[in-house]
Structures are given as C-alpha cells and as structure tokens.
C-alpha positions, -999 to 999 in steps of 0.1 A, spaced: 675 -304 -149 652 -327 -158 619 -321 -173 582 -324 -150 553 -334 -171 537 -297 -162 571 -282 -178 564 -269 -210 600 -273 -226 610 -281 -260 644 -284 -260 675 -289 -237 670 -268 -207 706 -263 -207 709 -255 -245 679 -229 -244 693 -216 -209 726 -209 -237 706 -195 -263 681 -169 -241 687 -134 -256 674 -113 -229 688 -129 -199 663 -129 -165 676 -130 -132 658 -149 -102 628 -137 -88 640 -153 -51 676 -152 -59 687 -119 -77 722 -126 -82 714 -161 -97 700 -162 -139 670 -178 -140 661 -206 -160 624 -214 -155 593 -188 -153 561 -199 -135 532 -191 -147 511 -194 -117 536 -178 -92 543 -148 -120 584 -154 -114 611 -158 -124 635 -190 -113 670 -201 -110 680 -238 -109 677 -245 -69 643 -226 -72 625 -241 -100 640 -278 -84 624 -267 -50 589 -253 -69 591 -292 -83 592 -312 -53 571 -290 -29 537 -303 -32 514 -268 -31 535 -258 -61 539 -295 -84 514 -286 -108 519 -250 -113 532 -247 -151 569 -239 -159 580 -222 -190 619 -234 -203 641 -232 -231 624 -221 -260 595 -212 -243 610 -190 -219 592 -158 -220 609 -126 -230 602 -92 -212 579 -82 -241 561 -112 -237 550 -109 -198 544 -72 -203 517 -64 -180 525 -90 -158 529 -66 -127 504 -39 -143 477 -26 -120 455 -21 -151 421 -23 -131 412 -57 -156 388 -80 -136 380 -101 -169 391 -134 -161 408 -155 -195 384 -188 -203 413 -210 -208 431 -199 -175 407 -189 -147 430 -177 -125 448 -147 -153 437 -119 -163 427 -108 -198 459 -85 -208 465 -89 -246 447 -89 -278 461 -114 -305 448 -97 -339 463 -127 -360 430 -154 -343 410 -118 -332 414 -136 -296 420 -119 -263 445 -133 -239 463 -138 -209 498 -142 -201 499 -178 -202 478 -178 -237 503 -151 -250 531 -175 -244 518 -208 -249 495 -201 -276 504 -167 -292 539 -171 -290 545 -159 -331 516 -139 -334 511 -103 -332 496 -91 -297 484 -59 -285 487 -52 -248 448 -39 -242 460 -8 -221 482 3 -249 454 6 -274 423 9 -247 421 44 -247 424 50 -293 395 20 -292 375 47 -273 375 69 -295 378 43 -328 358 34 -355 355 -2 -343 335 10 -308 312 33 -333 304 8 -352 292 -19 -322 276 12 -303 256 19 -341 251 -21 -342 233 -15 -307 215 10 -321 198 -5 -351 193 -44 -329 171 -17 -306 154 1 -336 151 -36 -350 133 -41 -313 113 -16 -308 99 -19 -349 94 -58 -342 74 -51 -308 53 -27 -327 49 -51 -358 43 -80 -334 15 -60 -313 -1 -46 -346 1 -88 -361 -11 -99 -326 -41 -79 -333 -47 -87 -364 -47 -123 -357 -76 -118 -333 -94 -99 -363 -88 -120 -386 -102 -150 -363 -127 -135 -354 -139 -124 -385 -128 -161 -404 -153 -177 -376 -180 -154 -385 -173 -159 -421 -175 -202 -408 -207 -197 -391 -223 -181 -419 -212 -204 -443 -222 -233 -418 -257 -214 -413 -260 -212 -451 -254 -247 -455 -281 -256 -427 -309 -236 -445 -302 -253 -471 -303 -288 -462 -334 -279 -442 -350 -262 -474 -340 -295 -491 -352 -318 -466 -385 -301 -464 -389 -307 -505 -379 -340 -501 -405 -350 -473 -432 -327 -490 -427 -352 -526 -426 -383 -502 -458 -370 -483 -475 -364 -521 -468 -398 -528 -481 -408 -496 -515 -396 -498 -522 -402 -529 -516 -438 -525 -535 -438 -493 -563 -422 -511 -566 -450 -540 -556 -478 -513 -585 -466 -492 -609 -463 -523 -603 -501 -530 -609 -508 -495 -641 -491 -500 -652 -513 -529 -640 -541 -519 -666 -539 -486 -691 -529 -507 -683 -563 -530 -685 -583 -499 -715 -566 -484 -735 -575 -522 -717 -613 -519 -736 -615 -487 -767 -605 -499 -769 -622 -530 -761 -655 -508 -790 -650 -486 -812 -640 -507 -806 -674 -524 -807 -693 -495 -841 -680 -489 -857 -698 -517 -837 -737 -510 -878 -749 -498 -888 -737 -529 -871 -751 -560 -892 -729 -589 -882 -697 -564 -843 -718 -566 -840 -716 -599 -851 -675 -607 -825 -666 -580 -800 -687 -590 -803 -677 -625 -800 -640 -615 -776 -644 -592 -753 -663 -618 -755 -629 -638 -747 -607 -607 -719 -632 -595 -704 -625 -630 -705 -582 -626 -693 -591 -589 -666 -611 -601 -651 -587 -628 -656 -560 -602 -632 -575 -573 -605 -583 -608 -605 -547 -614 -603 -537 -579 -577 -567 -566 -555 -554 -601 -552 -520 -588 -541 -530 -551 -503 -523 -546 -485 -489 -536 -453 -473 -549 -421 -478 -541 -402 -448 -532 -367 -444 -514 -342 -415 -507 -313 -414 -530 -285 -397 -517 -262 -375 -535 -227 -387 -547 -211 -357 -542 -222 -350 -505 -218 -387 -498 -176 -382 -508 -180 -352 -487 -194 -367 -459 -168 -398 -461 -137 -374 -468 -147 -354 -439 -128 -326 -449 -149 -312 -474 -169 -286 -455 -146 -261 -457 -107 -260 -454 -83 -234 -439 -56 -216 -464 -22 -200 -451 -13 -174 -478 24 -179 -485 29 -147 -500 19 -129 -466 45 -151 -446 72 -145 -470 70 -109 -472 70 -108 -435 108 -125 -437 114 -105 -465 107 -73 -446 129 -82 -414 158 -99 -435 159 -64 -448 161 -42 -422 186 -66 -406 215 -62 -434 204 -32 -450 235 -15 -435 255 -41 -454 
C-alpha cells in the first residue's frame, strides 16, 4: 500500500502490519485485520478499506495512522466512551479532550495521544476525574480562588480609600498652592509699594529744589528787566547815564553770581529699578515658583504591600 501524504507512517506498512502486537480487526470488514486507523472516522481499516478511504474524495484528507503508529487498544481508550466531555482539544477541533499527559502537564485528545504522546505517560481524565475531586490539587486552585478574591476585595477597599485620599491630598496641596501664591502676592505688592514710595521721595524732593530754582530764576529775570529800564530811562541824560550805569554794574555783578549759583544747582537725580538676580533666574527658569514632589517611599511600599500578600502563601 502505498503511502498518502495525510498517512502518518514511519515505516513499511507491510513490515509494521508484521510487527503489530495487538492485532485489530476491520471496523467495515470484521473478518479482515486491519491495517490503517482513521483518526477522523474513529475506525479501524483493512487494506480494500483504507485504499477506498484514499481515493473517495469526502474522506482524502482525513488522517491515517500505520505501522509504527498504529494505535494500540490502550491508546484509543475512550474512543467510544460517552464520558459527557464537551471540551474541545486546541490542536484538533473536531476531538474531544480525553487524556491528561503528566510528562508536558498537557491535556489531550486521541489524535494528540497518538501523534504526540505516543511514549509519554497519559491518564484517561475519567479514570482519575472523580480522586481529583476530592485531591489536594482542586483544594489548592479552589484556596488560589480564594485568596485572588481576598486579594480583590482588599485592593477595591485600598483603591477606594487611595482614591480618596488623592482628592484630599489635592485638594489640600492646592490650598497649600494658593496660599503660598497669595503669600508671594503680598509680598511683591508690599515690596512694590516701598519701591514706589522711595521713587516718589526722590521725586518730590527734586521737584521741590527744581521748582525753587525756577522761582529764582524769575525773580533774576524780573530784577534784569528792571535794572534795564531803569537805565534806559536816563540815555537823554548823560550825568543821570553814568550814576545808573555805575550802580547797575554793581547789581549786574550780585545778579550774575546769583543765576551761577542757581544754573549750578539745576539737574535732577537719576534713579532706575534694579531687579533682583535671583527672581530674574526665577522668572527665566519658569519653574521656580514652586515644584511638585512624588515621595518614592509611599509608592514603593504600596508594591511592597501587594507583592506580599500575593506570595505570602509561598
């Protein structure tokens, strides 16, 4: 017989046909030893069958098992079973979960116990379903459920009483912001009103001695005036000329040393705000109002805390 590409043969067909142990017969044909098993179909074939199963085209790619793949009756145990198992296997859709390999901890199906498991050691599940009831290995998933839930329920509570304290701790952070802002506000209004209270100082007090030198000069210019009409009264008479022109020369000179003093004194100082270095860096970092710490120490021992109630059991 030759061998399909969905035949899953070693060896000579007719060589492991030779060397079977446990001899099957046909599913179709009882009388005839079969030679091939079908996974898909669950039988048993003989010769004619399995070359029939071949060429019909429903049944090309169903998967034949030959020589040394041939399964033995342990092997397919289960195979007719009404076991009530609905679990479908992942690697063949269409088979039922029936055995438990505990050499990969991997549950199977028929075709997985033969193609796969062939040399490990398998469980059929209904053999040991009923102990694993009442086993150790249940208890402890059942107490696994039971601490993930305690886990739960502690977490909701921890995250309701965090959730909380967040909005405390906001709130009270932005108080603690606008208080500090505030703060800083009276005092860069106290400041400014310092500031503008020395300018103002200097202000009026150089109004004051600006205005005073106004003052004498008018008064110079209202004396110039009359000591130049006073001598231009007397130009018809040249005796007359001469006394008030004389005394005039001597008032001319108080006048002039008056308008030196006064024209020395006439200037104002020069003032200007000079900012501070240190608020100037703050203002250009524009970060150094205030900043927002994250205390490590409170995050790790929150991990700390669940790490440990999650493998305290180990």
């Amino acid at each position: 017989m030759a061998t399909m590409d969905n035949e899953v043969d070693g060896r000579n067909p007719a060589v492991a046909e030779s060397e079977t142990s446990q001899a099957k017969n046909c599913s179709a044909c009882p009388d005839a030893k079969a030679t091939s098993f079908c996974i898909d179909c669950q039988e048993y074939l003989c010769t004619d069958c399995t070359n029939y199963h071949q060429r019909l085209g429903a049944l090309r790619k169903h998967t034949l098992l030959t020589g040394e793949n041939f399964p033995s009756g342990d092997a397919l145990k289960g195979q007719d079973d009404k076991t009530g198992v609905t679990e479908k296997c992942h690697e063949h859709p269409k088979k039922e979960i029936q055995f438990y390999c505990g050499s990969h901890d991997a549950l199977c199906c028929v075709a997985c116990n033969v193609l796969n498991h062939g040399q490990c050691t398998k469980t059929y599940i209904p053999d040991i379903a009923e102990d694993f009831k009442i086993g150790s290995e249940l208890k402890k998933l059942n107490d696994d459920f039971h601490d993930c839930d305690k886990l739960i329920e502690n977490g909701i509570v921890d995250v309701d009483e965090c959730l909380k304290a967040v909005e405390t701790l906001n709130a009270d952070e932005i108080e603690k912001l606008r208080q500090y802002k505030a703060k800083i506000i009276e005092y860069l209004d106290r400041r400014e009103q310092e500031l503008r209270g020395e300018m103002q100082q200097y202000h009026d007090q150089d109004v004051a001695i600006l205005q005073e030198l106004q003052g004498k000069l008018k008064t110079c210019h209202s004396v110039l005036n009359d000591m130049r009409e006073k001598l231009k009264s007397h130009e018809n008479n040249s005796t007359e000329l001469f006394i008030s022109a004389k005394r005039t020369s001597g008032q001319m000179i108080r006048l002039q040393t008056t308008l030196l003093e006064v024209t020395q004194k006439i200037g104002y100082r020069r003032y200007s705000i000079v900012t501070d270095i240190g608020m100037e860096t703050i203002l250009q970092d524009m970060s150094g109002f205030a900043d927002v710490a994250l205390s490590d120490d409170d995050l790790m021992f929150g991990i700390f805390i669940y790490l440990y109630i999650l493998f305290r059991k180990y």
